[in-house]
C-alpha positions as CSV (number, residue, x, y, z in Angstrom):
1,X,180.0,91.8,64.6
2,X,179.7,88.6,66.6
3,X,179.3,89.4,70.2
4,X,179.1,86.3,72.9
5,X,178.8,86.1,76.8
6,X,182.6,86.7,78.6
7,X,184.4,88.4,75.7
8,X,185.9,91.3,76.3
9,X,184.7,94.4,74.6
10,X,186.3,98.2,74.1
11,X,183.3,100.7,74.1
12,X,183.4,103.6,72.9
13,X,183.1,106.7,75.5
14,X,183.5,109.7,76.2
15,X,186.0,110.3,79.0
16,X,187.5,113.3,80.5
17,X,190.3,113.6,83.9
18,X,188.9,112.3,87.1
19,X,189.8,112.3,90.7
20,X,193.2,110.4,91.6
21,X,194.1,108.1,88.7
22,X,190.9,108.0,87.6
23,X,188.5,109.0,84.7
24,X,185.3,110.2,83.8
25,X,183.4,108.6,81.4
26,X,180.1,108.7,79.7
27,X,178.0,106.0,77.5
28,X,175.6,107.3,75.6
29,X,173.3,105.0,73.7
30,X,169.7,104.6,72.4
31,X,168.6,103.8,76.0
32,X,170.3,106.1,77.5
33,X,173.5,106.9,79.2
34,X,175.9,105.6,81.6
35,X,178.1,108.0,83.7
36,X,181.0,107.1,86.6
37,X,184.2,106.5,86.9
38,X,187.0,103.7,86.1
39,X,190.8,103.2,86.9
40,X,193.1,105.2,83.6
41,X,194.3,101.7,82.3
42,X,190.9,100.7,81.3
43,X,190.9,103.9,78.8
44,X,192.8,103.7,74.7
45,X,192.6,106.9,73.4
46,X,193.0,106.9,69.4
47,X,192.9,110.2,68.6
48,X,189.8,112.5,69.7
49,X,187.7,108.8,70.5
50,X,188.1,106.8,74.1
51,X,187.5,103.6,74.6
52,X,186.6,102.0,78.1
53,X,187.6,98.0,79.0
54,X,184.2,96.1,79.2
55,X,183.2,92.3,79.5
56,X,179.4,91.3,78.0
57,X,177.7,89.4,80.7
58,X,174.7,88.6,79.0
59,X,172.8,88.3,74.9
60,X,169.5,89.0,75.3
61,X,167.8,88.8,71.8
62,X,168.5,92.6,70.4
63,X,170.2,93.6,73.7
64,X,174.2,93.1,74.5
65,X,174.7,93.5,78.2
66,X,177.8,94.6,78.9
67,X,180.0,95.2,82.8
68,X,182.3,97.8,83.3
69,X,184.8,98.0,86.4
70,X,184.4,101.2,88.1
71,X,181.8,103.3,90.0
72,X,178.9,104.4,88.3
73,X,175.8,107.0,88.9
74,X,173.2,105.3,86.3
75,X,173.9,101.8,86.5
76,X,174.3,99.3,89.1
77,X,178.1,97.3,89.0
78,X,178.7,99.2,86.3
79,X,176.3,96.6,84.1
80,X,174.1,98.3,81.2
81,X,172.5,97.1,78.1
82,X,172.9,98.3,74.7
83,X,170.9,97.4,71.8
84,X,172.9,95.3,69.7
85,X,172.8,97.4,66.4
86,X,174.2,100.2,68.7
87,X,177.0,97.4,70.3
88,X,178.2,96.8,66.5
89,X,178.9,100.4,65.8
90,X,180.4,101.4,68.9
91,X,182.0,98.5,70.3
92,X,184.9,96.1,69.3
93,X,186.6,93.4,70.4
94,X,190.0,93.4,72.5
């Protein structure tokens, strides 16, 4: 899949009731895993798999960097990177 800088990007998550009207989620990827909260909209649900609203922010040869509204423990304004193979299997876009 073609990924470029400012699309927006469904990623796959796992995400579970939160405080309020929002959600806990959790990306888990080669590099490691990305854990905090967004608003409910920003969630599809097909079935058992949840997806979380993203925007890639940045290509960085095998890396897809990728922001996430919400609040996060692991990651910074919600930004991670994922390595691109991982980004073709596990994320689509809108």
């Amino acid at each position: 899949m073609t990924f470029k800088k400012g699309d927006i990007v469904n990623i796959k998550c796992e995400a579970r009731p939160g405080p309020l009207d929002e959600v806990a989620i959790t990306i888990s990827s080669a590099v490691g895993v990305v854990s905090g909260f967004v608003k409910q909209p920003l969630i599809e649900k097909r079935g058992e798999e949840s997806f979380v609203r993203g925007r890639i922010v940045k290509i960085d040869g095998d890396m897809v960097e990728v922001q996430i509204p919400g609040s996060f423990f692991t990651s910074a304004r919600g930004v991670t990177s994922v390595p691109r193979d991982w980004a073709d299997s596990n994320m689509e876009h809108v």
